[in-house]
Biotite code that builds the C-alpha atoms (Angstrom):
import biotite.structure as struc

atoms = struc.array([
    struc.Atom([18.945, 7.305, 9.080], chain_id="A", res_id=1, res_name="UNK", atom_name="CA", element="C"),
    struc.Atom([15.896, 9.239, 9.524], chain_id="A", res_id=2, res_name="UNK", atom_name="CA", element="C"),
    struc.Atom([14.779, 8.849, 6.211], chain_id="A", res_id=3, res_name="UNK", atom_name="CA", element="C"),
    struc.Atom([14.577, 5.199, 7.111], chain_id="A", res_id=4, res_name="UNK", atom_name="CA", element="C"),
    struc.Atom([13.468, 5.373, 10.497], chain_id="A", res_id=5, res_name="UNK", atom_name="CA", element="C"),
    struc.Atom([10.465, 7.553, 9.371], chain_id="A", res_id=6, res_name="UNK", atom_name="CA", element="C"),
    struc.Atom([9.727, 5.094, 6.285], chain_id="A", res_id=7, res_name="UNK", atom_name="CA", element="C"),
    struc.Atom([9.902, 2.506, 8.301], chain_id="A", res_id=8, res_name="UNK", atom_name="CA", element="C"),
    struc.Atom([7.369, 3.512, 11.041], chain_id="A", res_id=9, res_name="UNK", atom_name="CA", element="C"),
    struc.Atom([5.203, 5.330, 9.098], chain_id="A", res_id=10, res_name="UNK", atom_name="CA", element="C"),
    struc.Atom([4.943, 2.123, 6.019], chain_id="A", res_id=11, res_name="UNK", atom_name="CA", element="C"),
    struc.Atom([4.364, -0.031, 9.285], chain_id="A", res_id=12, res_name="UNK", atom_name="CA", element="C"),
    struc.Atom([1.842, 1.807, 10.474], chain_id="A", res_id=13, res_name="UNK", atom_name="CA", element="C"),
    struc.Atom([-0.061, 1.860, 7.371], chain_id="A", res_id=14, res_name="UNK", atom_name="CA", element="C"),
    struc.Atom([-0.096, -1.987, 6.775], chain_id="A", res_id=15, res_name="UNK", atom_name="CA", element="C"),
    struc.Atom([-0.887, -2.389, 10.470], chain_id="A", res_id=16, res_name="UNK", atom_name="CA", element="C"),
    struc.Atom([-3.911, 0.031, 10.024], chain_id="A", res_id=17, res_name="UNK", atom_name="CA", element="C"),
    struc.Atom([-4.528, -1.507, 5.977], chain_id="A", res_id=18, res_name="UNK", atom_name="CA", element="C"),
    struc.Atom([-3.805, -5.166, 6.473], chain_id="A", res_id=19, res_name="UNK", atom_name="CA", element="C"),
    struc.Atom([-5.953, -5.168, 9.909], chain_id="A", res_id=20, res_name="UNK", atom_name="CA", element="C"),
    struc.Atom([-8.765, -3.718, 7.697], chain_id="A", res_id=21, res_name="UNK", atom_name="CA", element="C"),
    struc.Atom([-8.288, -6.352, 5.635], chain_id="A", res_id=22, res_name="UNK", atom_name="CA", element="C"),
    struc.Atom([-8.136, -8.765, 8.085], chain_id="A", res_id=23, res_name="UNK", atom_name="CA", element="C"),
    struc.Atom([-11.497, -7.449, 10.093], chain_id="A", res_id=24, res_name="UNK", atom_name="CA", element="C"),
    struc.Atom([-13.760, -7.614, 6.850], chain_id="A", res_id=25, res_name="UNK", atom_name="CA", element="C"),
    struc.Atom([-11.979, -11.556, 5.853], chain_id="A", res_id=26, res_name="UNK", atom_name="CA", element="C"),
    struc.Atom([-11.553, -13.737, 8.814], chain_id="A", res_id=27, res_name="UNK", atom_name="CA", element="C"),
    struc.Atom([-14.510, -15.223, 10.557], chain_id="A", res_id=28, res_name="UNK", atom_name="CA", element="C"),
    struc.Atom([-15.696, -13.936, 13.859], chain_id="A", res_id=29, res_name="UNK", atom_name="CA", element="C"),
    struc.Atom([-14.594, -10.315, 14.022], chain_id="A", res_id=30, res_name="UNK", atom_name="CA", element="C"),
    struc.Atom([-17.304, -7.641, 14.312], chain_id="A", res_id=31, res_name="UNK", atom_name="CA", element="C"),
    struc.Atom([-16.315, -6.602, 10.989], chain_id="A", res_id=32, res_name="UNK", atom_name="CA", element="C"),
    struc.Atom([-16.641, -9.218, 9.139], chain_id="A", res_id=33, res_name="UNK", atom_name="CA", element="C"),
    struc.Atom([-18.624, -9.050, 5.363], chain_id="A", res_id=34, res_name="UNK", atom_name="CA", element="C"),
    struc.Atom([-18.099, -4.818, 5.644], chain_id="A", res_id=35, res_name="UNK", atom_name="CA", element="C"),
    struc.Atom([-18.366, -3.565, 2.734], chain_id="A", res_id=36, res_name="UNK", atom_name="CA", element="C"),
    struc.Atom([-15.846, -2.177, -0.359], chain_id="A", res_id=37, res_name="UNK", atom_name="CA", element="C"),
    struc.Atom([-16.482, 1.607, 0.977], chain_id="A", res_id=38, res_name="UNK", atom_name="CA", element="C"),
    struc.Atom([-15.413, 0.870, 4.489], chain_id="A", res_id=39, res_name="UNK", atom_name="CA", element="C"),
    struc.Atom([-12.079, -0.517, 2.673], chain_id="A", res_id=40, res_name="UNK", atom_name="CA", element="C"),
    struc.Atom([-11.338, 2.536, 0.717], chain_id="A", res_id=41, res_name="UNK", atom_name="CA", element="C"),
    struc.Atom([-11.736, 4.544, 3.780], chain_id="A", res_id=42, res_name="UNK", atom_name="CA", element="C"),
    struc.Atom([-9.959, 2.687, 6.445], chain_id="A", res_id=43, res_name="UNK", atom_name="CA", element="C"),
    struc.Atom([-6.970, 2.605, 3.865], chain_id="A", res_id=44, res_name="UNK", atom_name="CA", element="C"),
    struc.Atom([-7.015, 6.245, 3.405], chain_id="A", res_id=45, res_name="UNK", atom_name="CA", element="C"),
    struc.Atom([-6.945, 6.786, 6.823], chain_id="A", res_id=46, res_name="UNK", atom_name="CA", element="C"),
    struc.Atom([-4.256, 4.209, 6.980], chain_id="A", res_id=47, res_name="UNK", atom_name="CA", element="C"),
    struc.Atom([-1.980, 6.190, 4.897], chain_id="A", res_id=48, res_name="UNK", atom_name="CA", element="C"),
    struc.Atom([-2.829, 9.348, 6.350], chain_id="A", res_id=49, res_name="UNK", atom_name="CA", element="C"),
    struc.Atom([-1.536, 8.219, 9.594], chain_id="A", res_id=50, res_name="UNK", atom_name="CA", element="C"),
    struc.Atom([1.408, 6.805, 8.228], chain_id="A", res_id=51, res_name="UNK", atom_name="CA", element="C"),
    struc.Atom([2.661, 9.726, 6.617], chain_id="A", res_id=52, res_name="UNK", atom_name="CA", element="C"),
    struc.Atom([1.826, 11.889, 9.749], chain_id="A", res_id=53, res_name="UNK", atom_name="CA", element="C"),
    struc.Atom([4.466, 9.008, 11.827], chain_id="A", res_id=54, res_name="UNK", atom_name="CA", element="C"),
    struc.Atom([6.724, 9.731, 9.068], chain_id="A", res_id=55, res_name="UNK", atom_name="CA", element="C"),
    struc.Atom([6.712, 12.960, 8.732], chain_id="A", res_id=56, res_name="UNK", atom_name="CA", element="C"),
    struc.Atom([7.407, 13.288, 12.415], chain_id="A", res_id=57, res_name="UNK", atom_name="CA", element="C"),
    struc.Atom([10.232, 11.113, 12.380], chain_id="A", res_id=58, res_name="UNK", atom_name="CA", element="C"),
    struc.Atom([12.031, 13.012, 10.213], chain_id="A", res_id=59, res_name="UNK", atom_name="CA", element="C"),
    struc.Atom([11.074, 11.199, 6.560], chain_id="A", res_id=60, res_name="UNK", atom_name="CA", element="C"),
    struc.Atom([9.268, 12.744, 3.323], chain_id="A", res_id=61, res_name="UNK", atom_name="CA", element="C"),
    struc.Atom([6.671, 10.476, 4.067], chain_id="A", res_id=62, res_name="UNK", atom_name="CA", element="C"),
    struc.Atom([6.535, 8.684, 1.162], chain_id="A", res_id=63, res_name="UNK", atom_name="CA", element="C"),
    struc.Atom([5.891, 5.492, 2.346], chain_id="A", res_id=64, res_name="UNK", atom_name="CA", element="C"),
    struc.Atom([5.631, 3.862, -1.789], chain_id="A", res_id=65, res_name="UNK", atom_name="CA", element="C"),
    struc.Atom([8.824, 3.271, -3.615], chain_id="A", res_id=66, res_name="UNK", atom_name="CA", element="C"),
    struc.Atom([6.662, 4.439, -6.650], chain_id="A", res_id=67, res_name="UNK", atom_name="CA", element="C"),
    struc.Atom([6.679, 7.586, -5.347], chain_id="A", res_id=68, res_name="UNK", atom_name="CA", element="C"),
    struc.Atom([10.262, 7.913, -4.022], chain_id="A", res_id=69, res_name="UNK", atom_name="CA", element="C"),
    struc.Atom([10.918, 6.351, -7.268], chain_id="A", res_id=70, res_name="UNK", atom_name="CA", element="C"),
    struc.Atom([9.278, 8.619, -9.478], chain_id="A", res_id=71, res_name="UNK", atom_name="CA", element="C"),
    struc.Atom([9.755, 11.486, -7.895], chain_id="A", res_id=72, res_name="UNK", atom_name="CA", element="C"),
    struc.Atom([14.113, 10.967, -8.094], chain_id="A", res_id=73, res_name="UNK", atom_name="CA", element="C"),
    struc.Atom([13.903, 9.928, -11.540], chain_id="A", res_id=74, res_name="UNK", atom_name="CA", element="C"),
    struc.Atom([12.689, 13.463, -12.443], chain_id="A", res_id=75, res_name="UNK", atom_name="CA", element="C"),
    struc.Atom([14.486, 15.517, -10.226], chain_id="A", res_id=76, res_name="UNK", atom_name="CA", element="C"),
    struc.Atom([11.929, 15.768, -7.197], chain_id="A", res_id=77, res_name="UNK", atom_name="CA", element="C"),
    struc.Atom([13.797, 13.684, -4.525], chain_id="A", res_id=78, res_name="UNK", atom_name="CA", element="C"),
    struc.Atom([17.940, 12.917, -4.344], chain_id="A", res_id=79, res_name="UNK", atom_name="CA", element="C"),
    struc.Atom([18.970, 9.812, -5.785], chain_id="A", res_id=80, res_name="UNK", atom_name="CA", element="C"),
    struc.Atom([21.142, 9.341, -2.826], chain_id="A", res_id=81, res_name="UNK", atom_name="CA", element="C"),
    struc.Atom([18.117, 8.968, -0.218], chain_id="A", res_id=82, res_name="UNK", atom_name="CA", element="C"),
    struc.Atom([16.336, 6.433, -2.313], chain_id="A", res_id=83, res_name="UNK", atom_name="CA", element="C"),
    struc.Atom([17.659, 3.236, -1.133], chain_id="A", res_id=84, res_name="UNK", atom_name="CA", element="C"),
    struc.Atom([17.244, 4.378, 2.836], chain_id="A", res_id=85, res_name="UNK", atom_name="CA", element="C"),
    struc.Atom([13.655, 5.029, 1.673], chain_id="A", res_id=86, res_name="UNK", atom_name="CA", element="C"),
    struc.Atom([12.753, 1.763, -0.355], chain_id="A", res_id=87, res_name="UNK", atom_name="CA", element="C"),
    struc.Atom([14.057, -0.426, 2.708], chain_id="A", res_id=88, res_name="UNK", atom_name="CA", element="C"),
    struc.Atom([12.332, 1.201, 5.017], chain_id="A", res_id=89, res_name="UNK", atom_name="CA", element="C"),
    struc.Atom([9.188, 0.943, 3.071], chain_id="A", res_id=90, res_name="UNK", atom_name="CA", element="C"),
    struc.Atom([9.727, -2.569, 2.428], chain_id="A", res_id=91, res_name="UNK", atom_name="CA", element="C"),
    struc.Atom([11.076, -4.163, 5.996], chain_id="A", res_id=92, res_name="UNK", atom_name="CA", element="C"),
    struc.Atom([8.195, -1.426, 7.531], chain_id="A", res_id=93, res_name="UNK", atom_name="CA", element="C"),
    struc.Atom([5.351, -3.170, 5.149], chain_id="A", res_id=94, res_name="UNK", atom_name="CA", element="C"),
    struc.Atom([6.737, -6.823, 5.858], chain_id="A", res_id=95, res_name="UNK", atom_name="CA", element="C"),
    struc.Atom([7.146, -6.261, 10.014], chain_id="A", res_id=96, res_name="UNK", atom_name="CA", element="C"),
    struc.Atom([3.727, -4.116, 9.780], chain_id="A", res_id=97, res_name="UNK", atom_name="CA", element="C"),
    struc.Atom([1.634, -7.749, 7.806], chain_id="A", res_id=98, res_name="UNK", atom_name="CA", element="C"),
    struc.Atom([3.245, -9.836, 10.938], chain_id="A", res_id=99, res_name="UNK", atom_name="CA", element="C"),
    struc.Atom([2.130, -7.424, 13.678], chain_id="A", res_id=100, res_name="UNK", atom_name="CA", element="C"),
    struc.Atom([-1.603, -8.315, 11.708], chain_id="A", res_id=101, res_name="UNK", atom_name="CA", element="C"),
    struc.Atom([-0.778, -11.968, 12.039], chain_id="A", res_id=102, res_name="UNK", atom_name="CA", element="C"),
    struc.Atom([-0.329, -12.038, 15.865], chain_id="A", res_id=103, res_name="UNK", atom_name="CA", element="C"),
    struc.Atom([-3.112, -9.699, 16.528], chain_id="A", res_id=104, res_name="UNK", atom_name="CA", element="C"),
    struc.Atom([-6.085, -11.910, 14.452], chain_id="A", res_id=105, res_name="UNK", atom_name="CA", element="C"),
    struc.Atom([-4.203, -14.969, 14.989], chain_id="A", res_id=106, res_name="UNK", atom_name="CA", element="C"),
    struc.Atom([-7.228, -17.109, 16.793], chain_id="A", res_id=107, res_name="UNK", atom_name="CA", element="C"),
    struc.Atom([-9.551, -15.684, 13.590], chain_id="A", res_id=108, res_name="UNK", atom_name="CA", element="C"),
    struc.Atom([-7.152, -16.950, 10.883], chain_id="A", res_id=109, res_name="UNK", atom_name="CA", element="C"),
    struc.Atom([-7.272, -20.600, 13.037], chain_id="A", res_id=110, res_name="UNK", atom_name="CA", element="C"),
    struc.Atom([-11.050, -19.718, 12.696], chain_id="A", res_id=111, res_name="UNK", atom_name="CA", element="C"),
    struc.Atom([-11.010, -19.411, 9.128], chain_id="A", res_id=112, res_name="UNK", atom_name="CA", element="C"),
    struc.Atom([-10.308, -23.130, 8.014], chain_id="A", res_id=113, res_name="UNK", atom_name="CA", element="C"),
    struc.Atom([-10.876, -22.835, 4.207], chain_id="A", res_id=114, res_name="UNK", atom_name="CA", element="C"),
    struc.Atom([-7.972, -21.350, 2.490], chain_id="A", res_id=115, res_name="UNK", atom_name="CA", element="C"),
    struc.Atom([-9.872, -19.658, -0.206], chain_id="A", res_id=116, res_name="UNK", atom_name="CA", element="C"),
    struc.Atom([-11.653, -17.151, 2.195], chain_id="A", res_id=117, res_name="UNK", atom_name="CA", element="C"),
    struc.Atom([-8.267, -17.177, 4.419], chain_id="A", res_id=118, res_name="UNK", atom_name="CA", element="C"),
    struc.Atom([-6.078, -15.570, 1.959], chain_id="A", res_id=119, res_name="UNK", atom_name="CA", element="C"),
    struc.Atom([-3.575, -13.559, 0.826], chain_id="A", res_id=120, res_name="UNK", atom_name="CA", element="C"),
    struc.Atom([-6.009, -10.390, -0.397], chain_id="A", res_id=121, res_name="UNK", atom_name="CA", element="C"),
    struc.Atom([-5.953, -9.465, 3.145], chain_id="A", res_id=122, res_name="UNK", atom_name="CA", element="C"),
    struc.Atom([-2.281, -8.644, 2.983], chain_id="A", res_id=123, res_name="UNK", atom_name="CA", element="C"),
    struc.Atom([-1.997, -8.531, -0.771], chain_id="A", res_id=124, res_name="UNK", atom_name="CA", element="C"),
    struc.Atom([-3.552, -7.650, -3.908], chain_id="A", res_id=125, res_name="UNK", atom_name="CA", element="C"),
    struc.Atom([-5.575, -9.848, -6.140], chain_id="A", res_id=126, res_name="UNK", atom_name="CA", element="C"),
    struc.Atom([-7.225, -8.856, -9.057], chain_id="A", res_id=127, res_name="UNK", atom_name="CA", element="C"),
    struc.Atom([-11.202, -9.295, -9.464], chain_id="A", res_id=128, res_name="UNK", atom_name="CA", element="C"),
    struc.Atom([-11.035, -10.470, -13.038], chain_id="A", res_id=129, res_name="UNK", atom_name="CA", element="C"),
    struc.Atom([-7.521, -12.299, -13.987], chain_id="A", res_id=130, res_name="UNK", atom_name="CA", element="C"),
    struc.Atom([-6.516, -10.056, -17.354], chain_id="A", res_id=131, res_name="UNK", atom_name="CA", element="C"),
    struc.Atom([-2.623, -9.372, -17.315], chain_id="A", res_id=132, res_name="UNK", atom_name="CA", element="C"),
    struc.Atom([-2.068, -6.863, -19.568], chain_id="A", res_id=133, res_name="UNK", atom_name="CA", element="C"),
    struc.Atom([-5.509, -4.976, -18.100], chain_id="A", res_id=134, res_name="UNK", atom_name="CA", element="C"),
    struc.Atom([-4.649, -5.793, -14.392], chain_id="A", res_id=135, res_name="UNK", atom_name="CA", element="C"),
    struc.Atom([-1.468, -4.050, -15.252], chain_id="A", res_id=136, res_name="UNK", atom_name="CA", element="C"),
    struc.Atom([-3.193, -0.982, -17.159], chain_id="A", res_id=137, res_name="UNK", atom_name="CA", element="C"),
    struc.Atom([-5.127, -0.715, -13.886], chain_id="A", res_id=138, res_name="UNK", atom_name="CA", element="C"),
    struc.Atom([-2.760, -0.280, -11.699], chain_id="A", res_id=139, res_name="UNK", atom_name="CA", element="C"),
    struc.Atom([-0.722, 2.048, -14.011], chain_id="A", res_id=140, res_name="UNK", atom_name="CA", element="C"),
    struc.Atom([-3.649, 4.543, -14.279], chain_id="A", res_id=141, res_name="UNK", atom_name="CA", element="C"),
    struc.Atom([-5.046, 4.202, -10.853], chain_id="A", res_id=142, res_name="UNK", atom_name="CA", element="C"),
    struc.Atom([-1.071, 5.334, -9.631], chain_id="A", res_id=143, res_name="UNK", atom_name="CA", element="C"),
    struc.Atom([-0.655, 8.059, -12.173], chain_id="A", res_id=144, res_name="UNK", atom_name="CA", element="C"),
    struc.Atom([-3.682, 9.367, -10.598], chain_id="A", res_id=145, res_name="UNK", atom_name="CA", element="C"),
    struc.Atom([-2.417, 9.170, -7.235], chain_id="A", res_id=146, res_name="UNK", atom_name="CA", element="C"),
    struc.Atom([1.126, 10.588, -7.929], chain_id="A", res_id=147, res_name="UNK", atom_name="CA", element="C"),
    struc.Atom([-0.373, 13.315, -9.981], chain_id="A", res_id=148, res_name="UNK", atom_name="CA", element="C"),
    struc.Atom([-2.343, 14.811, -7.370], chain_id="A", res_id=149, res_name="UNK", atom_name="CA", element="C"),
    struc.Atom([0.249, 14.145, -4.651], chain_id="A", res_id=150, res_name="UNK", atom_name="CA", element="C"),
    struc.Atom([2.843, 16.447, -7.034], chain_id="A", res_id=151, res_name="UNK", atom_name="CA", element="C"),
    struc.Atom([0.420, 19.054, -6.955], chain_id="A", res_id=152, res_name="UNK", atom_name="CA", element="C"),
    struc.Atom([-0.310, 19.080, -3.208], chain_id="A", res_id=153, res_name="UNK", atom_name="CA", element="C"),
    struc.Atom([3.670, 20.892, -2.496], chain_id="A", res_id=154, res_name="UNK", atom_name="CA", element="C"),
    struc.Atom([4.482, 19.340, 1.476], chain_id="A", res_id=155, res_name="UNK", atom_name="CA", element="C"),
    struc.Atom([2.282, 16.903, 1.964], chain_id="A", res_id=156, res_name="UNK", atom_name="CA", element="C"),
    struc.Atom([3.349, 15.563, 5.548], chain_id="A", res_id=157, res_name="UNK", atom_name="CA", element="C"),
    struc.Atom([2.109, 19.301, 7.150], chain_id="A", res_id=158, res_name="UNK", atom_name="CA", element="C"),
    struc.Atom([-0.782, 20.366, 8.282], chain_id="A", res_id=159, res_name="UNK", atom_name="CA", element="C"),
    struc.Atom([-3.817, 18.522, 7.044], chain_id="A", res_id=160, res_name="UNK", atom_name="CA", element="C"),
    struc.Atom([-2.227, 17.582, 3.596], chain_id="A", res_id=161, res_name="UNK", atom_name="CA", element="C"),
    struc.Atom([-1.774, 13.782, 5.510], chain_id="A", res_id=162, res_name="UNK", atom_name="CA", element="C"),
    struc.Atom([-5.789, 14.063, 5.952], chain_id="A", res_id=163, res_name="UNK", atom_name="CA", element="C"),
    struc.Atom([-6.294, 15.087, 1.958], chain_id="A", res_id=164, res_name="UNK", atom_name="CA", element="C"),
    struc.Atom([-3.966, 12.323, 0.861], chain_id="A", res_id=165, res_name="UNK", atom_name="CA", element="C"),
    struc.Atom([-6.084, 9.993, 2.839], chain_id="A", res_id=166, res_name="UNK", atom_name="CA", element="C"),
    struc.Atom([-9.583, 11.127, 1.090], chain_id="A", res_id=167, res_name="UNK", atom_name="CA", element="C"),
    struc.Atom([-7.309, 11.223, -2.555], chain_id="A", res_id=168, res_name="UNK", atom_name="CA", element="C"),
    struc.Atom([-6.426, 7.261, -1.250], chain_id="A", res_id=169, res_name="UNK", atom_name="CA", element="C"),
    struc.Atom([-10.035, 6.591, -0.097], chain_id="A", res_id=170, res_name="UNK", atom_name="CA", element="C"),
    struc.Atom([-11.603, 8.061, -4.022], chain_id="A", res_id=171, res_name="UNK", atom_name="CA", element="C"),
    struc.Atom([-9.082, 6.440, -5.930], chain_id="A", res_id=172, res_name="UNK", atom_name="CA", element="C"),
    struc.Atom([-10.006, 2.861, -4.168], chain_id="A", res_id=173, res_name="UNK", atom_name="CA", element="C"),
    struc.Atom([-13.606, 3.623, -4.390], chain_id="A", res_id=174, res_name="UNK", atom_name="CA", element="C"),
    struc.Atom([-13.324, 5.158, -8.320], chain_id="A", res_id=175, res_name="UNK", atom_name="CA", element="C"),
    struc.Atom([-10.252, 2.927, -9.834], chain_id="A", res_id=176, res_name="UNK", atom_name="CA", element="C"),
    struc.Atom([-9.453, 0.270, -6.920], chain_id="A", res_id=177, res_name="UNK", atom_name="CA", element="C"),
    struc.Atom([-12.564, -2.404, -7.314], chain_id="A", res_id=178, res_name="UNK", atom_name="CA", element="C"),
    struc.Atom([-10.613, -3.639, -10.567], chain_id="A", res_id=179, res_name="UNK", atom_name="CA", element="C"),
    struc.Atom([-7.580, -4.831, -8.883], chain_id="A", res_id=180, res_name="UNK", atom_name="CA", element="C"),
    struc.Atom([-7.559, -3.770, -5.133], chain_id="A", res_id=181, res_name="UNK", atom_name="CA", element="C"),
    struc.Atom([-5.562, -0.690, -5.730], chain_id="A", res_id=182, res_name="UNK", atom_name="CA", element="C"),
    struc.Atom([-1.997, -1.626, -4.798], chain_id="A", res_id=183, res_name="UNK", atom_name="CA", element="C"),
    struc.Atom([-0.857, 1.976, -5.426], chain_id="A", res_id=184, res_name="UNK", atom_name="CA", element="C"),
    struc.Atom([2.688, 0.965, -4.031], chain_id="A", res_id=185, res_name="UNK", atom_name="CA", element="C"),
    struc.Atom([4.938, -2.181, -4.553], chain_id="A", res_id=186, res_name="UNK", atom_name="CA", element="C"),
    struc.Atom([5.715, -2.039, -1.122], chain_id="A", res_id=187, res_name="UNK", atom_name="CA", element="C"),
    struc.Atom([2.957, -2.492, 0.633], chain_id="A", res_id=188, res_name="UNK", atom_name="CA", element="C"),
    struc.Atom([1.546, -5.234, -1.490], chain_id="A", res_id=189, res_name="UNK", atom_name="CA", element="C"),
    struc.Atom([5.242, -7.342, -1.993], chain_id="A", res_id=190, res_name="UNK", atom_name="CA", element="C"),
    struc.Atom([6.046, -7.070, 2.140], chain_id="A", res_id=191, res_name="UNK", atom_name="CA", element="C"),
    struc.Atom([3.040, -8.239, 3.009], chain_id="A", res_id=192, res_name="UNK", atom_name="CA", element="C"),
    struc.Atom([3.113, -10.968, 0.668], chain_id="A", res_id=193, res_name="UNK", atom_name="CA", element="C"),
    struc.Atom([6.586, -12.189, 1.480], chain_id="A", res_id=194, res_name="UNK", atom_name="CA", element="C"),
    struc.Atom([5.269, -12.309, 5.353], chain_id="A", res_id=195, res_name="UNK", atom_name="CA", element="C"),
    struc.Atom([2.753, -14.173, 4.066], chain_id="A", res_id=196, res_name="UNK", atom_name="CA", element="C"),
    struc.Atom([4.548, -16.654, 2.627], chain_id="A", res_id=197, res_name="UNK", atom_name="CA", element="C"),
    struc.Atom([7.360, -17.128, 4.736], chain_id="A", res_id=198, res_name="UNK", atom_name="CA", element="C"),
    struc.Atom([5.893, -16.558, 9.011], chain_id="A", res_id=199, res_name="UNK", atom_name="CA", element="C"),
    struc.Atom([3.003, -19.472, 9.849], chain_id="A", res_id=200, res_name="UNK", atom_name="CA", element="C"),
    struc.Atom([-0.155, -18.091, 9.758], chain_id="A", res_id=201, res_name="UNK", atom_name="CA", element="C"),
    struc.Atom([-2.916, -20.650, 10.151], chain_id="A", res_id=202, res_name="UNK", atom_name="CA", element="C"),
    struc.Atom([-4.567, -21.667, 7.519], chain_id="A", res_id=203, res_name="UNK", atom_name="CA", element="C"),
    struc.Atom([-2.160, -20.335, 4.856], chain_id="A", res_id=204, res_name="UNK", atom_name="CA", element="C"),
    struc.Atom([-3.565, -20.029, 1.158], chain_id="A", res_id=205, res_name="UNK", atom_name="CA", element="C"),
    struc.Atom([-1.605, -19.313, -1.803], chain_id="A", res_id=206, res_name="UNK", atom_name="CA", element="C"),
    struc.Atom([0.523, -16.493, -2.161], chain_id="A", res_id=207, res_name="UNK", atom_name="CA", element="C"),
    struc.Atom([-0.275, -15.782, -5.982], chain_id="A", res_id=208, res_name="UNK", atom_name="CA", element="C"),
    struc.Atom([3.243, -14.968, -6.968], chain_id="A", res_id=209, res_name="UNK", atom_name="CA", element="C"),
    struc.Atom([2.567, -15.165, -10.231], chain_id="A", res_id=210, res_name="UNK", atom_name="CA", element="C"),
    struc.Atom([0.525, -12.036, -10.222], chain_id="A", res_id=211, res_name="UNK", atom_name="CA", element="C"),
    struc.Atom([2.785, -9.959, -8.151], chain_id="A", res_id=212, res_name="UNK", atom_name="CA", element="C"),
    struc.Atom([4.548, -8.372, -11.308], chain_id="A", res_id=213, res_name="UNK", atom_name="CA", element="C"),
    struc.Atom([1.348, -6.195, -11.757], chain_id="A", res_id=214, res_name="UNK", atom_name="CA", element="C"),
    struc.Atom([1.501, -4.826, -8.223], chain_id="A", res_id=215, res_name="UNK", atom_name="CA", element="C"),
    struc.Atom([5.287, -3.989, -8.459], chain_id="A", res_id=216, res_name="UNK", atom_name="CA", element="C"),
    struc.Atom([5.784, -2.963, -12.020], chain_id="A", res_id=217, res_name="UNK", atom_name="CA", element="C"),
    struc.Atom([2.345, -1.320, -12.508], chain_id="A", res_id=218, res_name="UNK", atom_name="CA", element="C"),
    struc.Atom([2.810, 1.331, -9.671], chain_id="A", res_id=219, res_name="UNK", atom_name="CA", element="C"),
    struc.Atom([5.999, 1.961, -10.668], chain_id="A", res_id=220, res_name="UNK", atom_name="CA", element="C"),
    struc.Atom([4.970, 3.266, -14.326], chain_id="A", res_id=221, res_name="UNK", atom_name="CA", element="C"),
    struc.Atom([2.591, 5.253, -13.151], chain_id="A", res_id=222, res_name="UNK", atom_name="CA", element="C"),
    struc.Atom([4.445, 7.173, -10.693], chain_id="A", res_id=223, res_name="UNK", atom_name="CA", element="C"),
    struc.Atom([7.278, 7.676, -13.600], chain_id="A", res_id=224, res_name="UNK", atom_name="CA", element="C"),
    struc.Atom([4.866, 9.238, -15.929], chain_id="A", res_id=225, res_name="UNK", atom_name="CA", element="C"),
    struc.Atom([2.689, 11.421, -13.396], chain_id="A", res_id=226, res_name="UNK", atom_name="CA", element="C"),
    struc.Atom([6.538, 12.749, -12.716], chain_id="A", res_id=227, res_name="UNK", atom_name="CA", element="C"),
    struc.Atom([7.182, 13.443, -16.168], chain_id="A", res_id=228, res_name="UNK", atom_name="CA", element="C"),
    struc.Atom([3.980, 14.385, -16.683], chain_id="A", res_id=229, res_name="UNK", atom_name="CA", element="C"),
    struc.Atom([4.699, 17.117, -13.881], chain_id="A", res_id=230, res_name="UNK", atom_name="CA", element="C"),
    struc.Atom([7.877, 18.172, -15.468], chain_id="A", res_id=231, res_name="UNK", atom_name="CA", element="C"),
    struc.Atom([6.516, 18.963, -18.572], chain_id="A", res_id=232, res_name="UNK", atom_name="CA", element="C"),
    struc.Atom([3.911, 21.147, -17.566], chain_id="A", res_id=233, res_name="UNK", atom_name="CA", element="C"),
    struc.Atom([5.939, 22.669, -15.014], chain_id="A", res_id=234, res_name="UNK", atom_name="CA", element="C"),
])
């Protein structure tokens, strides 16, 4: 159960921390509305950084990405048996984390009455130039980067390895994430746009379902071959 309980609460935290960024720069009438792209990147790094500290605490790898947990079990870096524990948590955490957003800027999505600036690339990801088969490449190469480094950084819920995942988060947003917002992690782009869909925030827009293969499939290869990747050269 810990391996849940620390997926859980630390993918939660991250969306609450993520998705609230999101929220702040979108909706009308915050103080951070219009920020910019490197505020983003930043806030999300320091997003996951947090997470994987709650995590870590609570007794979890802090993986917080089923890409990773994923990845890292298909080539021998994390038991098989622990995966499903993991991918839950990461999934229920990501979904309860998006609705914790909702309530919190609830008057500023009633505020924001046109569904195109109310909508779903606060929670989810959307990509700046429709291209399938790029969007997808994008996402691939932007996660292999991720993964890779994370393989290479040994423990990374000690110390301040949470803090350099957070900066390798914030570069790969600011480097690789302007193409398609940088899912990085199924979870945390398909719980928050299943809360979307399903709890009644105001002003709902569409939920782009359509394009939610790229964040879930997309992540996924490229945490399988930064793992391989690692194996061989190991």
């Amino acid at each position: 159960m810990s391996g849940f309980i620390g997926e859980f609460f630390g993918t939660l935290i991250l969306m609450v921390l993520g998705a609230g960024t999101g929220a702040s720069v979108n909706l009308k009438r915050t103080y951070g509305t219009g920020s910019n792209w490197t505020m983003v990147c930043i806030a999300w790094g320091l997003a996951v950084t947090m997470g994987v500290y709650v995590a870590g605490a609570l007794g979890s790898d802090g993986h917080l990405n089923p890409a990773v947990t994923l990845g890292f079990a298909t080539f021998g870096f994390f038991p098989w048996a622990q995966v499903f524990p993991y991918l839950l948590g990461q999934f229920l955490g990501a979904f309860v984390g998006a609705a914790i957003v909702m309530v919190q800027f609830y008057p500023h999505f009633k505020e924001t009455k046109n569904p195109a600036e109310n909508s779903v690339g606060i929670f989810a990801t959307r990509p700046a130039i429709q291209s399938p088969l790029f969007n997808f490449l994008s996402e691939v190469i932007a996660t292999w980067t991720f993964i890779f480094i994370l393989l290479n950084l040994g423990d990374f819920t000690q110390g301040l390895k949470p803090f350099i995942v957070g900066t390798v988060i914030a570069v790969v947003g600011m480097a690789l994430g302007t193409t398609t917002g940088f899912a990085l992690n199924p979870a945390r782009d398909w719980g928050p746009r299943l809360a979307y869909t399903l709890l009644p925030v105001p002003n709902r827009g569409n939920a782009e379902w359509s394009y939610a293969w790229v964040p879930m499939c997309g992540p996924i290869v490229g945490g399988l071959l930064a793992a391989g990747l690692q194996v061989i050269l190991k």
